[in-house]
TORKOL-4160 file (C-alpha; in steps of 0.2 Angstrom, whole numbers, padded with zeros to 4 digits, m for minus):
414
<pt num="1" X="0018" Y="0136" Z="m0051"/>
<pt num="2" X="0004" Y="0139" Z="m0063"/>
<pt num="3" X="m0001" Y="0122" Z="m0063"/>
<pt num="4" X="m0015" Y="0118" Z="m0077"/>
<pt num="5" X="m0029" Y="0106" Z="m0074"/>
<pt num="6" X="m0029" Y="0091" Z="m0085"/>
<pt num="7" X="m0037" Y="0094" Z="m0102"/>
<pt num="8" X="m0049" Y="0082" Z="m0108"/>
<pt num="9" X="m0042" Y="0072" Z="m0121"/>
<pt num="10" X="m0049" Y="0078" Z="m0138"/>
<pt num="11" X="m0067" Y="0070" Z="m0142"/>
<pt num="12" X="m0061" Y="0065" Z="m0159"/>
<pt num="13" X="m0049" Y="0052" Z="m0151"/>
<pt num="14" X="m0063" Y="0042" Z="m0143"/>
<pt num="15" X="m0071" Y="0040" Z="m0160"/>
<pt num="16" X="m0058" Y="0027" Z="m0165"/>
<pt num="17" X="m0051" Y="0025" Z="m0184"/>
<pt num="18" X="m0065" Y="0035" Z="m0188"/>
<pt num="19" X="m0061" Y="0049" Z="m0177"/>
<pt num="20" X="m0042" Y="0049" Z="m0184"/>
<pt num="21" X="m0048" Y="0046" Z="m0203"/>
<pt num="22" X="m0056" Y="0060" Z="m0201"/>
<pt num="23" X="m0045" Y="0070" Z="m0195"/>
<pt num="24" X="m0032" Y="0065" Z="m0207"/>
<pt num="25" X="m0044" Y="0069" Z="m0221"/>
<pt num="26" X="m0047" Y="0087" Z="m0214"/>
<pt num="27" X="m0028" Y="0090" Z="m0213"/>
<pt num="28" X="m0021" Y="0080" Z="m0230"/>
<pt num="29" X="m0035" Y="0090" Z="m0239"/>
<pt num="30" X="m0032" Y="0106" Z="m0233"/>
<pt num="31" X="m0016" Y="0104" Z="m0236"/>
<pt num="32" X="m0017" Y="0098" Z="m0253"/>
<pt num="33" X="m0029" Y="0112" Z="m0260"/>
<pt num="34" X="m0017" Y="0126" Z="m0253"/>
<pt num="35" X="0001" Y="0115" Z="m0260"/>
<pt num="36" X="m0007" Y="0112" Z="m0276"/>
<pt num="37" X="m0014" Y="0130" Z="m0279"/>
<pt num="38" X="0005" Y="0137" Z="m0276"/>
<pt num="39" X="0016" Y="0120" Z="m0283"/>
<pt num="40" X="0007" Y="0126" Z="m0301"/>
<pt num="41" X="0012" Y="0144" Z="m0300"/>
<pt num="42" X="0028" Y="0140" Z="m0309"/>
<pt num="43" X="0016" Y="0135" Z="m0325"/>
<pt num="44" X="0011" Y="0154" Z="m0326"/>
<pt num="45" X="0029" Y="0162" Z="m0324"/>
<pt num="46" X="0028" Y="0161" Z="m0343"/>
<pt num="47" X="0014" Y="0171" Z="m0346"/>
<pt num="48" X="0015" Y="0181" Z="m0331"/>
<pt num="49" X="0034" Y="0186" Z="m0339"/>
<pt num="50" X="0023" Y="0187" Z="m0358"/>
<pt num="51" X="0009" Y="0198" Z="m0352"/>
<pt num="52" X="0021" Y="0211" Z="m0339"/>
<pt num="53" X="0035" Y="0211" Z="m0349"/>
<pt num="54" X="0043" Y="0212" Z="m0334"/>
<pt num="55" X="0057" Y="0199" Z="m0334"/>
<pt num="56" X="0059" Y="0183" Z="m0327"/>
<pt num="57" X="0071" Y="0190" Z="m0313"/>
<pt num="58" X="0058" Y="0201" Z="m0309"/>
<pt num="59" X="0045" Y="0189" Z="m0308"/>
<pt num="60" X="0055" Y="0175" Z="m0299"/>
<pt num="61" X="0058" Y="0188" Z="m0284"/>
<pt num="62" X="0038" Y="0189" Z="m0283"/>
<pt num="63" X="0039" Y="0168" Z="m0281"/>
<pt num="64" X="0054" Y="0169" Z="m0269"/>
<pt num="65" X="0046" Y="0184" Z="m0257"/>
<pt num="66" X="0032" Y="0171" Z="m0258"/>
<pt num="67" X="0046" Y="0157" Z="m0253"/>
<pt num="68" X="0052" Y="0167" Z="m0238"/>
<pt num="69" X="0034" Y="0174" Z="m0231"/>
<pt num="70" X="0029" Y="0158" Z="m0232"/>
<pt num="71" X="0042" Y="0153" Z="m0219"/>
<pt num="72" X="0041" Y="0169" Z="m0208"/>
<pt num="73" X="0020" Y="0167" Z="m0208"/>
<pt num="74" X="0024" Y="0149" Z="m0200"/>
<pt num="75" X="0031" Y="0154" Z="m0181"/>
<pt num="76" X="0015" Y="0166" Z="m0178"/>
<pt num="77" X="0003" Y="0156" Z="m0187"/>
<pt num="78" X="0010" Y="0143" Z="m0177"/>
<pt num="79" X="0009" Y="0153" Z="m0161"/>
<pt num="80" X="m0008" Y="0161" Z="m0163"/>
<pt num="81" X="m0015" Y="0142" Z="m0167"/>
<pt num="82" X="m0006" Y="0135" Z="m0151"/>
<pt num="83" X="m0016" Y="0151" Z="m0139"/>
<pt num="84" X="m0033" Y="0154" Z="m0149"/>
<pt num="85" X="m0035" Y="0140" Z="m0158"/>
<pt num="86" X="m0032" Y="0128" Z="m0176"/>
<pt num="87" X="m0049" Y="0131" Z="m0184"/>
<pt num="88" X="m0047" Y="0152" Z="m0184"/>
<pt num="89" X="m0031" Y="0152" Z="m0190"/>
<pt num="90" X="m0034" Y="0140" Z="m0204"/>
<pt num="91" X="m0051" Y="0149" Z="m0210"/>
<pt num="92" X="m0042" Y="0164" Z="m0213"/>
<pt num="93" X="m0026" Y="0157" Z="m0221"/>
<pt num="94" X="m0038" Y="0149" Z="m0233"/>
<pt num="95" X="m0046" Y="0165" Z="m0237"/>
<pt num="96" X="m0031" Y="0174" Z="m0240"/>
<pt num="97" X="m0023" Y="0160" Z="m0254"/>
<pt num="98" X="m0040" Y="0160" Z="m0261"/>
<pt num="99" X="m0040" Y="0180" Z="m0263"/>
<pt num="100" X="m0022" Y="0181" Z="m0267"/>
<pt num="101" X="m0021" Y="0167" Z="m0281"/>
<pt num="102" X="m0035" Y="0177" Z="m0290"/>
<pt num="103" X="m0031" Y="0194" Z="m0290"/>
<pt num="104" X="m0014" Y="0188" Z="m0296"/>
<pt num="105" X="m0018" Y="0191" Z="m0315"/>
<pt num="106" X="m0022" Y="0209" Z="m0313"/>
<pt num="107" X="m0007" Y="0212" Z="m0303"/>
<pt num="108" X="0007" Y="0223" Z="m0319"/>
<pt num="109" X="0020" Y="0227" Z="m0309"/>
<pt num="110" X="0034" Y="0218" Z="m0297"/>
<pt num="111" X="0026" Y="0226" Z="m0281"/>
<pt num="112" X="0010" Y="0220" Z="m0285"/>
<pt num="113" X="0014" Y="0201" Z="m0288"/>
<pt num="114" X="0025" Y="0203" Z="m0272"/>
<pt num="115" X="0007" Y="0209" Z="m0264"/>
<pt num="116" X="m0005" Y="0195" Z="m0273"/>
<pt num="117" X="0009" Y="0179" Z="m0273"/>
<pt num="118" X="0019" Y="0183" Z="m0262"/>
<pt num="119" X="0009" Y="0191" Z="m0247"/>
<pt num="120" X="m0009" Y="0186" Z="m0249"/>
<pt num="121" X="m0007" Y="0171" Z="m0256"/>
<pt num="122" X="0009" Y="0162" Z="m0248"/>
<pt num="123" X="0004" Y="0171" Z="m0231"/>
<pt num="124" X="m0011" Y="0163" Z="m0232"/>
<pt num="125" X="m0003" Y="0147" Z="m0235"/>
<pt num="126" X="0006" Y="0147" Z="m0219"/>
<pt num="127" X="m0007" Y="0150" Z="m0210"/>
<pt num="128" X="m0014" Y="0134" Z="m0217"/>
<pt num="129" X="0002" Y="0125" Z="m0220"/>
<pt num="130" X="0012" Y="0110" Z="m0212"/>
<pt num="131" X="0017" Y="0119" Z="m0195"/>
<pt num="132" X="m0004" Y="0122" Z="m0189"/>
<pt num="133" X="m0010" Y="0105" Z="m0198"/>
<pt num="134" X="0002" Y="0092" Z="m0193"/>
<pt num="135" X="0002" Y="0101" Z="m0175"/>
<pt num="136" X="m0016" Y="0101" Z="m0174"/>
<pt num="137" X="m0018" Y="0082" Z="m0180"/>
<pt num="138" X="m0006" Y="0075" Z="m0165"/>
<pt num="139" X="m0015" Y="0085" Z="m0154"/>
<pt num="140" X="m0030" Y="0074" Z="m0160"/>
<pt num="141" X="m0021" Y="0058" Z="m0167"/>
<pt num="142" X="m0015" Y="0045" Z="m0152"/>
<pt num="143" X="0005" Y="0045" Z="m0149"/>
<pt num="144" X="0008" Y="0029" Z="m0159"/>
<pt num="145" X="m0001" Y="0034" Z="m0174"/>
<pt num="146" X="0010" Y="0050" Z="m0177"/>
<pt num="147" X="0022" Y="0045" Z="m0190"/>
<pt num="148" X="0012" Y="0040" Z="m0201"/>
<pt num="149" X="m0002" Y="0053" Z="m0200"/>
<pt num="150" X="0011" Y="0066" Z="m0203"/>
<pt num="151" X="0017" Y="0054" Z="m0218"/>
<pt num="152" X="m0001" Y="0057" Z="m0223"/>
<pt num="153" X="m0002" Y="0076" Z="m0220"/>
<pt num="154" X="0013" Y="0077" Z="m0233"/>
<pt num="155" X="0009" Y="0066" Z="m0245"/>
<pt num="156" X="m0009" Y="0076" Z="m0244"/>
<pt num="157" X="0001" Y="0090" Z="m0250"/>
<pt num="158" X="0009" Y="0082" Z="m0264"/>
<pt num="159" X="m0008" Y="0075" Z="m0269"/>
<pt num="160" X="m0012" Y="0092" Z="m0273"/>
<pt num="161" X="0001" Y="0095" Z="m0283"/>
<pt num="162" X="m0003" Y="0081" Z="m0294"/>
<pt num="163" X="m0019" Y="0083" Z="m0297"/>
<pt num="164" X="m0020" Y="0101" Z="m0299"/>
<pt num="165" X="m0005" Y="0103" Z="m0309"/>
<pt num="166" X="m0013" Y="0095" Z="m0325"/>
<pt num="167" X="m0029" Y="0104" Z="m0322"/>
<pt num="168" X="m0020" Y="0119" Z="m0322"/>
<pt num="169" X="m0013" Y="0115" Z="m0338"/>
<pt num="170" X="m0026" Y="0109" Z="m0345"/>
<pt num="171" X="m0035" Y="0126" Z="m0337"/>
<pt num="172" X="m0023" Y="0137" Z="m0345"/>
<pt num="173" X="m0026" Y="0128" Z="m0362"/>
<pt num="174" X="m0044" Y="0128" Z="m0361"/>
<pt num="175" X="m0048" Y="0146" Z="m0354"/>
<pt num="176" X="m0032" Y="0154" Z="m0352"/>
<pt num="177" X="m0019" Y="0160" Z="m0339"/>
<pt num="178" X="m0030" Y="0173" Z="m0333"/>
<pt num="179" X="m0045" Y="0163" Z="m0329"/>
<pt num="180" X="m0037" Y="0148" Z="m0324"/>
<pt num="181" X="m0030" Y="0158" Z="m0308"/>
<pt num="182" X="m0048" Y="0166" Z="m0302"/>
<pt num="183" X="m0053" Y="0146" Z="m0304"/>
<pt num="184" X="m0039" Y="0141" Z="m0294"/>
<pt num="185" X="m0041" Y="0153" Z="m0281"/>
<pt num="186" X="m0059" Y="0149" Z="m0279"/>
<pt num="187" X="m0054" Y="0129" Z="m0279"/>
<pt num="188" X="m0044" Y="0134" Z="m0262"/>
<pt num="189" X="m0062" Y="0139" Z="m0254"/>
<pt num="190" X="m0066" Y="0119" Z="m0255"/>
<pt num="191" X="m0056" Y="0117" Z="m0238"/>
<pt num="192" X="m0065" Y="0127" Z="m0228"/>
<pt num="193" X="m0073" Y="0115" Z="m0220"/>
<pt num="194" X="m0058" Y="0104" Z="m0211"/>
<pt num="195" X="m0059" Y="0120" Z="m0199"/>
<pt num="196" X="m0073" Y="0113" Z="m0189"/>
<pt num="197" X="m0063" Y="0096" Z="m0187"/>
<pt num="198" X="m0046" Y="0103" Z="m0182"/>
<pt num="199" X="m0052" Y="0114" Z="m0167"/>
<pt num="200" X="m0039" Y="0114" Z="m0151"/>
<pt num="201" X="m0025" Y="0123" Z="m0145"/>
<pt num="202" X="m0009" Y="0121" Z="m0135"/>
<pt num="203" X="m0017" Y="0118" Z="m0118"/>
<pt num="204" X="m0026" Y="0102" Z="m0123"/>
<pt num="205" X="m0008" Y="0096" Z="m0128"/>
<pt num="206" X="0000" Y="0098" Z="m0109"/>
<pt num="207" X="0001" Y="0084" Z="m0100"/>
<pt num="208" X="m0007" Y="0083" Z="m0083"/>
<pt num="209" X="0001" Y="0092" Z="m0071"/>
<pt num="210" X="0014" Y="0102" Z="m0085"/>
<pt num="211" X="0014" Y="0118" Z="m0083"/>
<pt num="212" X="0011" Y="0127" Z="m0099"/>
<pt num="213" X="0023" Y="0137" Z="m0109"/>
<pt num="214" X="0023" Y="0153" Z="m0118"/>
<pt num="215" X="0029" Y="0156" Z="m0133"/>
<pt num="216" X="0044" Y="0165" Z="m0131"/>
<pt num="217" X="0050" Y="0152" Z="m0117"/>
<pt num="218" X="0047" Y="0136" Z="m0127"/>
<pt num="219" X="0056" Y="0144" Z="m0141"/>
<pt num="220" X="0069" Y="0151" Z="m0131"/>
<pt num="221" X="0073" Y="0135" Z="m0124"/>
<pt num="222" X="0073" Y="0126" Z="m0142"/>
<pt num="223" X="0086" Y="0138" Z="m0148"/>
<pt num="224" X="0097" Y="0131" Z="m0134"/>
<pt num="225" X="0096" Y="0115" Z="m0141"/>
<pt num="226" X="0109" Y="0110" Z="m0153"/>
<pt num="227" X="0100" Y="0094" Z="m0162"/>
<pt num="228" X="0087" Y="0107" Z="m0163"/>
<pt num="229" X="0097" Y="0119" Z="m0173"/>
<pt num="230" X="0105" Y="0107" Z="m0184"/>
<pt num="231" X="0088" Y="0099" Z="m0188"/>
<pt num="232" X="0084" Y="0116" Z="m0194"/>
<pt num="233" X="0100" Y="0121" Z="m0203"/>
<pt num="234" X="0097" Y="0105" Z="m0213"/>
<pt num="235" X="0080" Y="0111" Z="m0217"/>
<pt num="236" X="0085" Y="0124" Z="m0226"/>
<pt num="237" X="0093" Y="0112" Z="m0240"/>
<pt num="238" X="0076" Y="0106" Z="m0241"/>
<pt num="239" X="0067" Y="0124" Z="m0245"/>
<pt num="240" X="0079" Y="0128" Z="m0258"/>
<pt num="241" X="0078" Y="0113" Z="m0267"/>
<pt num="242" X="0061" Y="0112" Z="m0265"/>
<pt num="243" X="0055" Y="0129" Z="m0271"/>
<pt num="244" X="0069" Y="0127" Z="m0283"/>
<pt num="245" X="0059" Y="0112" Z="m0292"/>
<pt num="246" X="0043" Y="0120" Z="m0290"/>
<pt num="247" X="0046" Y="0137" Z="m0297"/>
<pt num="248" X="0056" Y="0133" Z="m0312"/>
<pt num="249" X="0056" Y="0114" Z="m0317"/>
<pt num="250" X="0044" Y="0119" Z="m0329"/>
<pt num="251" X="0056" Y="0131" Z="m0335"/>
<pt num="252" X="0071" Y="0116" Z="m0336"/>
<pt num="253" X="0062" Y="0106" Z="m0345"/>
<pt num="254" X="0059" Y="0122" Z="m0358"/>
<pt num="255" X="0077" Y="0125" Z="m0359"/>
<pt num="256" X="0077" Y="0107" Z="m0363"/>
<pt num="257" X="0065" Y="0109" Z="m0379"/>
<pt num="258" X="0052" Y="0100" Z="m0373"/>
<pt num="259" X="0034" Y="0106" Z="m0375"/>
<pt num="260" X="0023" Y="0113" Z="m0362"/>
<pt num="261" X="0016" Y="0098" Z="m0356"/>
<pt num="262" X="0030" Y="0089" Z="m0350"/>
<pt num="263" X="0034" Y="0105" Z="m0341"/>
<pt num="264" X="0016" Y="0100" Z="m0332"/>
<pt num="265" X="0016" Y="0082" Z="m0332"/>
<pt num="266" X="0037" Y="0083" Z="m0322"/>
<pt num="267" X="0024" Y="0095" Z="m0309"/>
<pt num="268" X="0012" Y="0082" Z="m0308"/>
<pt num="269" X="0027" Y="0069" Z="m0305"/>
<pt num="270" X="0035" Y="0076" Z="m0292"/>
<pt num="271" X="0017" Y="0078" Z="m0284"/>
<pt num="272" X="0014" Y="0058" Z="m0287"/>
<pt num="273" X="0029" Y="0050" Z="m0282"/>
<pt num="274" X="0030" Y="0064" Z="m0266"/>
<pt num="275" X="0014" Y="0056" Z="m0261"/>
<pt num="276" X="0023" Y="0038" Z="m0260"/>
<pt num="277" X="0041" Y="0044" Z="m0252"/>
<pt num="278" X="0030" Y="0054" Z="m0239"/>
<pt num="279" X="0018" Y="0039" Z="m0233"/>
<pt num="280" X="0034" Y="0025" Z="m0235"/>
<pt num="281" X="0043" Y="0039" Z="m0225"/>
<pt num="282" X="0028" Y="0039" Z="m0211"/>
<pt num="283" X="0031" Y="0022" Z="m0211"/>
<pt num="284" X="0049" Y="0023" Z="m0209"/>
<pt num="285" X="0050" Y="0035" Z="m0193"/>
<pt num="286" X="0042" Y="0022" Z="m0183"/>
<pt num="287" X="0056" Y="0010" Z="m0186"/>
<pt num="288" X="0073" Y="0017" Z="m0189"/>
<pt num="289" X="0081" Y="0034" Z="m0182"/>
<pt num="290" X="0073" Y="0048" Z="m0190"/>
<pt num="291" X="0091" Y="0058" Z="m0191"/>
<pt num="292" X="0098" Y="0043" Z="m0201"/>
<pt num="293" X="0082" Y="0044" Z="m0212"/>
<pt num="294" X="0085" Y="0063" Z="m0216"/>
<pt num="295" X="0101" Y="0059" Z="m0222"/>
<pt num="296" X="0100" Y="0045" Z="m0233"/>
<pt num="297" X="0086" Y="0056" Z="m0240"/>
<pt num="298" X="0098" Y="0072" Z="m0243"/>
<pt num="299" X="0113" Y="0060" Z="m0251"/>
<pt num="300" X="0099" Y="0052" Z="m0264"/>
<pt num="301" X="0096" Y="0070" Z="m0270"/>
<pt num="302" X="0114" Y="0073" Z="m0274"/>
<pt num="303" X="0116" Y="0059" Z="m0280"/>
<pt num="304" X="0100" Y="0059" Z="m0291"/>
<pt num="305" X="0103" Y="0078" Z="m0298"/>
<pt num="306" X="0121" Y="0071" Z="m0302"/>
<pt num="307" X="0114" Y="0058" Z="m0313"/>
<pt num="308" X="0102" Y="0072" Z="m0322"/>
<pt num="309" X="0116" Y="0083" Z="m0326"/>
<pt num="310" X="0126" Y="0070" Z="m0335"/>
<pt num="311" X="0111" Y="0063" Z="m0342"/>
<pt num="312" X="0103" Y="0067" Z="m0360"/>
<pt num="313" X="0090" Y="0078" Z="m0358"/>
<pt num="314" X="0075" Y="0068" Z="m0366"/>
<pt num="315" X="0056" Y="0068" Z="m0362"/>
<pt num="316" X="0060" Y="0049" Z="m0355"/>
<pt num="317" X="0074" Y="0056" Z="m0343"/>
<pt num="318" X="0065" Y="0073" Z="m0337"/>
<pt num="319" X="0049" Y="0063" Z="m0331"/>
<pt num="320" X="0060" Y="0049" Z="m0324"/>
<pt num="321" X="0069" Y="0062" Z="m0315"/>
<pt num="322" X="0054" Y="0072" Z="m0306"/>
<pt num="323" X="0049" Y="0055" Z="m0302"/>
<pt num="324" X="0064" Y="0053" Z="m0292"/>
<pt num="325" X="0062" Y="0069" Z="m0286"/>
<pt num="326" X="0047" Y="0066" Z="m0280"/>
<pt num="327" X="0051" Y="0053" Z="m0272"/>
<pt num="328" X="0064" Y="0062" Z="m0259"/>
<pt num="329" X="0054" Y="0078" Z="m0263"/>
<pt num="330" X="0046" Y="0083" Z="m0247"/>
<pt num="331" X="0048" Y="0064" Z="m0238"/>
<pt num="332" X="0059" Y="0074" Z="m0224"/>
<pt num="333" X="0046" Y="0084" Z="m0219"/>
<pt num="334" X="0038" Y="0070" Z="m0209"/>
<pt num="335" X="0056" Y="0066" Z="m0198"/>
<pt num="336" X="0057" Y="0083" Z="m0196"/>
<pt num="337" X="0040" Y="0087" Z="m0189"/>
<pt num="338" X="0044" Y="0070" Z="m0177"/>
<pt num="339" X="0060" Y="0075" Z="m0171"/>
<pt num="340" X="0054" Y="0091" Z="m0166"/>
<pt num="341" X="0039" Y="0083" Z="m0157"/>
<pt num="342" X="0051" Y="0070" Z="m0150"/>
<pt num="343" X="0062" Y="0084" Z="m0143"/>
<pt num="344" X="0050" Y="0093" Z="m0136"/>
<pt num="345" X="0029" Y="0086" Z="m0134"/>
<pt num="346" X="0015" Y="0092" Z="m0146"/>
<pt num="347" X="0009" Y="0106" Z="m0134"/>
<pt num="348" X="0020" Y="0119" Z="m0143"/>
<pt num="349" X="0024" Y="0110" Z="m0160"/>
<pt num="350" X="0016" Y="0120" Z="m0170"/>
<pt num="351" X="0027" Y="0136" Z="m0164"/>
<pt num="352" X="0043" Y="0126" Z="m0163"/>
<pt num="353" X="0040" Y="0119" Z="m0181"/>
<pt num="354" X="0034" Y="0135" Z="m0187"/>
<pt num="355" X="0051" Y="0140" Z="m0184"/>
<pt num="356" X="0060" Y="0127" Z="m0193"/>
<pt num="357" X="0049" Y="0129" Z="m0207"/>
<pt num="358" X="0058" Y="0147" Z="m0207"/>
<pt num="359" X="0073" Y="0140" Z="m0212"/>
<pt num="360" X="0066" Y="0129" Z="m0225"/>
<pt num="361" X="0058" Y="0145" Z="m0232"/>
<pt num="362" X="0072" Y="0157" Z="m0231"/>
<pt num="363" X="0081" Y="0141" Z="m0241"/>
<pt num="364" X="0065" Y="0143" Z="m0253"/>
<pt num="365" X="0070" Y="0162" Z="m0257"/>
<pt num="366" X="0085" Y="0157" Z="m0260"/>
<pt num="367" X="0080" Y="0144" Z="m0274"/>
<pt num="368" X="0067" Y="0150" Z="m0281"/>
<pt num="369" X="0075" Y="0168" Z="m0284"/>
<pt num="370" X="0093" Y="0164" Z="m0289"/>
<pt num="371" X="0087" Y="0150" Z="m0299"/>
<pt num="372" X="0080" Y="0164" Z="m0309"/>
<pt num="373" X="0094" Y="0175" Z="m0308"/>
<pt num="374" X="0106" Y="0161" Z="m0315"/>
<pt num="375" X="0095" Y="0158" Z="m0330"/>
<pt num="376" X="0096" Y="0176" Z="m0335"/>
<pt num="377" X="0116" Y="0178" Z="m0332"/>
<pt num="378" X="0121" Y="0161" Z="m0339"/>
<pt num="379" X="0106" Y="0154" Z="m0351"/>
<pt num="380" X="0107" Y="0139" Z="m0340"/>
<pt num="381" X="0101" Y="0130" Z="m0324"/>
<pt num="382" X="0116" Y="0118" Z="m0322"/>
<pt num="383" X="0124" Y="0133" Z="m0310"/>
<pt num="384" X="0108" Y="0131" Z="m0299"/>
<pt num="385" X="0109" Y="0115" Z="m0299"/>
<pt num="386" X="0129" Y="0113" Z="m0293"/>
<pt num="387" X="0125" Y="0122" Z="m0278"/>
<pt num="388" X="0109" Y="0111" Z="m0274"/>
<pt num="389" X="0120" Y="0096" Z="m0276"/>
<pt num="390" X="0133" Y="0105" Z="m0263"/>
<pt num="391" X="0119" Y="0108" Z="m0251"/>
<pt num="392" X="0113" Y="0090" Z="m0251"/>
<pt num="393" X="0128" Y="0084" Z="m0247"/>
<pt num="394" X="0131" Y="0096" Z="m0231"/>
<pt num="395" X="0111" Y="0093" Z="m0227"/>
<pt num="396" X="0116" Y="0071" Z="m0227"/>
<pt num="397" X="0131" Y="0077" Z="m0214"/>
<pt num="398" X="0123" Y="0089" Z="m0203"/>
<pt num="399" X="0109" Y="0079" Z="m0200"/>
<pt num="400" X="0123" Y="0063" Z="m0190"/>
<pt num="401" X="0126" Y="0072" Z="m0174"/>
<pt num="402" X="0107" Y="0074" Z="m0171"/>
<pt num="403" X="0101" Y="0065" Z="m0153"/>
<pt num="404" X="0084" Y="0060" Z="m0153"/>
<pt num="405" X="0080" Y="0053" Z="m0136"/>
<pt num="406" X="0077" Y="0070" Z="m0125"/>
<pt num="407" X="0063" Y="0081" Z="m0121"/>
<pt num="408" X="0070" Y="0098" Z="m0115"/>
<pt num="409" X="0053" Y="0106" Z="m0113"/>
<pt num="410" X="0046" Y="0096" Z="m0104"/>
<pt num="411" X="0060" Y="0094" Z="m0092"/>
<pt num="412" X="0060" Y="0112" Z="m0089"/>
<pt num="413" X="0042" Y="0115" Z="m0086"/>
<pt num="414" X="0039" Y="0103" Z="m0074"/>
């Protein structure tokens, strides 16, 4: 029955809180130099647009492509790190974000910044992104400490964002657009180093005596699950609000009249206050159902964008209003990644939530691009933002018929 041997638990586990600070610092950091490089590209759509004269519709389809390969990168990054291994995986993702990000500002033509964003660049990023990282820490991470490392993974990512949204500001002020990228891009290469902490692979995650799956079973049998699939059609609300936000809220709070920084410190925001809904939302998925935490997530957007639209649009309100965002920003992606590990084990978690990052990302394309293509029809976001406030509300109802307490895959391989 191809029976595997029991893998020795990872070496890292033995260490103790050391052994799992570590780790955690190896995967929040990666993932925070890799978010925080591509959360600020919405800050250089304005002088991208100024220098190519290309359009903003033109150059919004560069960030969405970007949105969307993210998300189909996920699955086979996911894959290749279950079979040969996190640390390659992530050393080449990190080498592409770097190269992509700068070579973006010699990039003139649609084609090209579809090559340098949204290829190079946001391919790399999935190779290094949440699907690979939070998979490789419960690998390495004890069963009861889960929910909040992947808390902590997330909030890594917004930590990035915060920190590297007013650098890039203050880069773009102090040397330009153009340098600033080729400085981003080589700020990327600092992370190269949590390769050598987040080694393994899928067979260390099968349990003694578990036959291990391939990757077109395990998948195969997800797709037959239907929490599964609404787990991941509620996703997709998420990538379109998210890459939404992060393309052009820089851009609303331009139509708003605001200055330039306000565009950068609403960045910084959401990347602040992300970091405090994702760690309170670690903490969260360890005490109350994770379907009903997805939920009341979705419905606060709606209700939140709501509020914005009615709302005057003063410096005071904008930066209150990313800090709410940030708050329910990317706080779901921690019940996600549990729900699917709860369905289904860590051996093929990184596959299985590669997957449903697909649908976040093909939500991403969505967001991103139209949110451009709005603009230039109307001369206004509030378009965009009726249909995110629609999609939350689907997202908070999807989410109620979700059953947490099975684990399909395991059942079927043993």
């Amino acid at each position: 029955m191809n029976e595997l041997r029991p893998s020795p638990a990872p070496a890292l586990i033995s260490r103790g809180t050391w052994g799992v600070t570590l780790v955690l610092l190896a995967a929040a950091g990666t993932f925070a130099l890799t978010m925080g490089a591509r959360q600020t590209m919405g800050l250089f759509l304005g002088p991208l647009n100024t220098a190519t004269g290309l359009g903003l519709g033109s150059i919004s389809l560069a960030f969405a492509f970007g949105q969307l390969w993210w998300g189909l990168t996920q699955p086979f990054a996911g894959a290749m790190a279950d079979k040969i291994g996190t640390a390659r995986v992530l050393v080449v993702g990190v080498l592409l974000v770097a190269l992509g990000t700068a070579i973006t500002p010699y990039m003139t033509s649609t084609l090209g910044l579809i090559l340098a964003i949204g290829v190079l660049s946001a391919g790399g990023a999935g190779m290094a992104g949440p699907a690979v990282l939070m998979a490789a820490a419960a690998r390495l991470i004890p069963a009861e400490r889960r929910g909040m490392a992947t808390g902590i993974i997330n909030a890594g990512g917004s930590f990035g964002q915060f920190v590297m949204a007013p650098v890039a500001g203050a880069l773009i002020v102090g040397l330009g657009w153009f340098s600033a990228l080729q400085v981003l891009g080589f700020l990327v290469l600092l992370c190269l180093p949590a390769a050598l902490v987040l080694k393994g692979n899928a067979r260390q995650a099968a349990a003694a005596g578990q036959r291990e799956l391939g990757t077109g079973e395990a998948i195969r049998h997800a797709l037959q699950d239907r929490s599964y699939l609404l787990l991941a059609t509620g996703f997709f609300t998420c990538g379109f609000h998210v890459a939404f936000l992060g393309t052009h809220l820089p851009g609303v709070v331009a139509s708003c009249g605001l200055p330039l920084q306000y565009g950068a410190w609403a960045l910084a925001l959401l990347g602040l206050f992300n970091i405090v809904g994702s760690i309170g939302m670690g903490w969260a998925v360890g005490r109350w159902r994770m379907k009903s935490l997805l939920s009341i997530v979705y419905a606060t957007r709606a209700l939140a964008v709501l509020l914005f639209l009615l709302a005057p649009k003063t410096g005071a309100v904008v930066l209150l209003f990313a800090a709410v965002m940030g708050l329910t920003f990317l706080s779901v992606v921690p019940p996600t990644a549990g729900l699917v590990a709860k369905f289904f084990g860590v051996a093929n978690m990184a596959t299985l939530f590669g997957v449903v990052m697909l649908t976040h990302q093909v939500g991403g394309f969505l967001g991103a691009w139209l949110g451009g293509k709005v603009f230039e029809a109307t001369g206004s976001f509030d378009g965009i933002w009726v249909v995110d406030i629609a999609l939350a509300l689907a997202a908070a109802l999807i989410h109620l018929p979700i059953r947490e307490a099975r684990l399909p895959l395991r059942k079927a391989a043993a």
